[in-house]
C-alpha positions in Angstrom: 129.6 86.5 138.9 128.8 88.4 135.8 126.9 91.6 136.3 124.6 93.2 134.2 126.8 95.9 132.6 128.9 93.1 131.1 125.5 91.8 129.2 124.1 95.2 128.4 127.0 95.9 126.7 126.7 93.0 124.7 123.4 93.7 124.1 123.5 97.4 123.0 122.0 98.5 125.8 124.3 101.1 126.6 124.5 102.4 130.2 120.6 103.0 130.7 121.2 99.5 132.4 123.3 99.5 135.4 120.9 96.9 137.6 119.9 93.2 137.1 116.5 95.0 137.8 117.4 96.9 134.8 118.2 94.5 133.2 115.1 92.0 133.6 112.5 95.1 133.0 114.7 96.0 129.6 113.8 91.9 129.0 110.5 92.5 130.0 109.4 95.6 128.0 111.1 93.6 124.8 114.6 94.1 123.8 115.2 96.4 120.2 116.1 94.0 117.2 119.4 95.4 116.9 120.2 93.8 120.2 120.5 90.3 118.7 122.5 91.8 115.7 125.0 92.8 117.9 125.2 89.3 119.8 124.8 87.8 116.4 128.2 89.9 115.3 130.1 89.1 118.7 129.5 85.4 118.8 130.5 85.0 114.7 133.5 86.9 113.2 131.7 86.2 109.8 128.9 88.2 108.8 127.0 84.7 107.0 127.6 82.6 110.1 126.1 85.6 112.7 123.2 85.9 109.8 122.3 82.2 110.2 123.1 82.3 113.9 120.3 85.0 114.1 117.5 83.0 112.4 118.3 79.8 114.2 117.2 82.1 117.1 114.4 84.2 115.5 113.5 82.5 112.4 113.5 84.8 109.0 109.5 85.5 109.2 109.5 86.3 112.3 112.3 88.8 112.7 110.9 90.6 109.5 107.5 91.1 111.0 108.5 92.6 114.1 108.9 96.3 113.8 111.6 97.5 116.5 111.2 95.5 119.4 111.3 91.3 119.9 108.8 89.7 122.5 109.4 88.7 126.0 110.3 85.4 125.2 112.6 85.8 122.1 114.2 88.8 124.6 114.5 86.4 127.3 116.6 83.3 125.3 118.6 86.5 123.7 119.5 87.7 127.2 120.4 84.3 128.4 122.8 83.8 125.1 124.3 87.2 125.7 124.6 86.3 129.7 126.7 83.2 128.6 129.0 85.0 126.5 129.6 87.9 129.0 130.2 84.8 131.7 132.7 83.5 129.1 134.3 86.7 128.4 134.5 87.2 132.3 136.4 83.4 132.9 138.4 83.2 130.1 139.5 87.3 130.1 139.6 87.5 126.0 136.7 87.9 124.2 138.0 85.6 121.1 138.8 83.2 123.4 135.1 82.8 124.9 133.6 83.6 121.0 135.8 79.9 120.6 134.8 78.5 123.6 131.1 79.0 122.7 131.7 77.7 119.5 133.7 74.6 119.9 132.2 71.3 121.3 132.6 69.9 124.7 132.2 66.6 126.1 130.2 67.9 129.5 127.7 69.2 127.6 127.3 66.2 125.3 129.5 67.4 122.7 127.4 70.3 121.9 128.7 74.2 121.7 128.1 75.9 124.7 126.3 78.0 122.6 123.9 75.3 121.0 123.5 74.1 125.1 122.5 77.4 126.1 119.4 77.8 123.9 117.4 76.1 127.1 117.4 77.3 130.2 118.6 73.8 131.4 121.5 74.1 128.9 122.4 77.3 130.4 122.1 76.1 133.8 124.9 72.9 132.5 127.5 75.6 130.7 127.6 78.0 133.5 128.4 74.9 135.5 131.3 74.3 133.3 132.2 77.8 133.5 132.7 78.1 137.4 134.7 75.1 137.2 136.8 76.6 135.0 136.9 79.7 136.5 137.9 78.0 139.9 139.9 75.6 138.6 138.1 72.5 138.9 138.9 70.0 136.2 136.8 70.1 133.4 
């Protein structure tokens, strides 16, 4: 299972967040903007593709009104992107790989990205099921 140093990391977070506690009060007290820049640049090699990838999840307005920190909500579906990709890093052991694997469609998950599943918490829920079978070799 993926811990929470994996996903602060992704996150920017540095090591002030050791804890899933941490973690979920970092969540809580609203995550800095910079943290979806830097998920934005790890899922997307290309700088347009992480741009638009970061206003399908904070639309334009929005993320130019907010000054330094995102709400608990847009915190929350950011931290449940960047806990996907950490849990893909994690099964897969190569970070291109898992940026592929979130990118490229697969039947279990309707033929949506893992990434386009995950927006929900449901959709999370169905790609972390697809990642433990991969990770214990179930088919898939």
């Amino acid at each position: 299972m993926v811990t929470a140093q994996p996903i602060a990391e992704i996150l920017g977070l540095g090591t002030s967040v050791r804890s899933m506690q941490e973690l979920d009060s970092a969540v809580n007290a609203g995550l800095p903007k910079r943290s979806l820049v830097l998920l934005s640049s790890r899922l997307y090699r290309d700088a347009r593709a992480a741009s638009a990838f970061k206003f399908k999840v904070i639309p334009a307005a929005t993320w130019k009104r907010r000054q330094k920190r995102l709400s608990r909500q847009e915190s929350e579906r950011i931290e449940r992107l960047a806990r996907m990709l950490a849990f893909a890093e994690y099964v897969l052991d190569d970070r291109d790989e898992a940026r592929q694997w979130m990118n490229a469609p697969h039947r279990e998950l309707d033929g949506n990205t893992p990434l386009e599943a995950a927006q929900t918490e449901i959709g999370a829920r169905r790609v972390e099921s697809v990642l433990n079978k991969l990770l214990f070799g179930l088919p898939v």
